[in-house]
Structure formats: structure tokens, C-alpha cells
C-alpha positions in Angstrom: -77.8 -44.6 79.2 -79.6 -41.4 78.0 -81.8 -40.5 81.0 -81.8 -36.7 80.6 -81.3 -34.1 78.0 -77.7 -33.5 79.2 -76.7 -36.8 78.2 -78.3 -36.4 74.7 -76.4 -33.0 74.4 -73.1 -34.4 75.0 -73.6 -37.3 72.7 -74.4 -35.1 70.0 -71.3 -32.8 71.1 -69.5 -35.5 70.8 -70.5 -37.0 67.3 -70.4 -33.4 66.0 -66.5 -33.1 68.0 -65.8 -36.2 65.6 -66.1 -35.2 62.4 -64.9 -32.2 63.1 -62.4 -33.9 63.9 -61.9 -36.0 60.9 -62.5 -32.7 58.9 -59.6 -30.9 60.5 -57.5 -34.8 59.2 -58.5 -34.2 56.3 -58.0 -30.4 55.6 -54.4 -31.1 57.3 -53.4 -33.9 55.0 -54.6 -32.2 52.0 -52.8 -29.3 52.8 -49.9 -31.2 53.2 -50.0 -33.1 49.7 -50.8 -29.1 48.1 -47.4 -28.0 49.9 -45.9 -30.6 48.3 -46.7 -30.3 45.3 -45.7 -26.9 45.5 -42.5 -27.7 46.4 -42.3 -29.8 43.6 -43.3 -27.0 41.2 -40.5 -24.3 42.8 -37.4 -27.0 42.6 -38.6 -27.4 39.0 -38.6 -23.8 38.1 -35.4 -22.9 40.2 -33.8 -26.1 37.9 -35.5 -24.0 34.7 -34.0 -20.9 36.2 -30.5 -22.1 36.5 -30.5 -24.0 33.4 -31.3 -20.4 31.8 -28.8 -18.3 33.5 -26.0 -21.2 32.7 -27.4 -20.7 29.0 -26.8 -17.1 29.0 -23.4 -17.4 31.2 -22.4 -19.3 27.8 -23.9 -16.8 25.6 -22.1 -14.0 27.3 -18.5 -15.7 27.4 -19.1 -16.9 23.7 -20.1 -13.2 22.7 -16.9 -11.7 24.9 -14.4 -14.2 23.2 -15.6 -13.3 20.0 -15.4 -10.1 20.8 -11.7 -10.2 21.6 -11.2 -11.8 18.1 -12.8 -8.6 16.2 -10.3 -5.9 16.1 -6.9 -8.0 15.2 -10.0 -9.2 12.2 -11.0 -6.0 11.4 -7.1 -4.6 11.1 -6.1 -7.5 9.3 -9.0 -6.8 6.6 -8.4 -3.0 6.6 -4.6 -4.1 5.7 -5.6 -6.4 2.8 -8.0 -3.8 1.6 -5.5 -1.1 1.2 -2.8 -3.8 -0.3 -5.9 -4.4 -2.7 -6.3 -0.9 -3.5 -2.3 -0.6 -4.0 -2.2 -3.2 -6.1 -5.0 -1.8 -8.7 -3.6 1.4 -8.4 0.2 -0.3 -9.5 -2.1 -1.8 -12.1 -3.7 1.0 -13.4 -0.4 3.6 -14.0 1.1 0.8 -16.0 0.7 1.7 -19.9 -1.2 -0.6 -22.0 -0.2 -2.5 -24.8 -2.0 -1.9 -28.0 -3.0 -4.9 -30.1 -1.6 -4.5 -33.6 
């Protein structure tokens, strides 16, 4: 079976063809399992992402509703305010009694 050097050589070259062989296996399939993984981590921060930007969508059409609500408030106060005012003002010209 192993009558010259030559032979030796290519059984070695084989054997050594082998586990690189089985090295390359394994480098592939852990590769693999990291890509997967990583894809695992990017869906979960895109579903993070999206959860956040639906958050602030809310925010954003809470803040512009209230927003339209402000100035037919802030007229509506002015106008009670100055009825206020009118009202003291009616108060105060009136003469005063004086206890006897």
C-alpha cells in the first residue's frame, strides 16, 4: 500500500484535505447560525423602530388636535376675563351703604 514516498505524501494530502475540509463545514455552518441571529436582532429593532415612530405619529396628532382646541380656549378665557373685569368695575362705581 505505501511503497514509496509519493504514496505517503498523498495520504497525508489527503488527511490534511479532510479536515480542512470539515473546518471549512464548520466555519460555514457557524456563519450561518451568526447570520441568523443577526437577522433576528435587525427584525427586532426595525419592530422597536416602528413601534417608536407609531408612538410619536400619536404624539404628534395628539399635540396638533390640541393645538386646534387652543385659540377658541384662549378667546373664550380672554372674553370671561374682560366680563370679570366689567363686572368689578360695575361693582366698584356703585356707592356704598353706610352702616348706621
Amino acid at each position: 500500500m505505501l511503497n514509496t514516498t509519493l504514496d505517503i505524501f498523498w495520504l497525508v494530502f489527503a488527511i490534511i484535505l479532510a479536515f480542512v475540509g470539515v473546518g471549512l463545514g464548520f466555519a460555514i455552518f457557524y456563519f450561518a447560525w451568526v447570520m441568523r441571529d443577526f437577522q433576528k436582532i435587525i427584525t427586532s429593532a426595525k419592530k422597536k423602530f416602528d413601534l417608536a415612530d407609531r408612538i410619536m405619529e400619536a404624539v404628534v396628532d395628539k399635540v396638533e388636535n390640541t393645538a386646534s382646541y387652543i385659540p377658541p380656549l384662549i378667546d373664550g378665557t380672554v372674553k370671561l376675563v374682560n366680563a370679570i373685569r366689567e363686572h368689578r368695575c360695575d361693582a366698584d362705581d356703585k356707592p356704598k351703604k353706610k352702616k348706621k
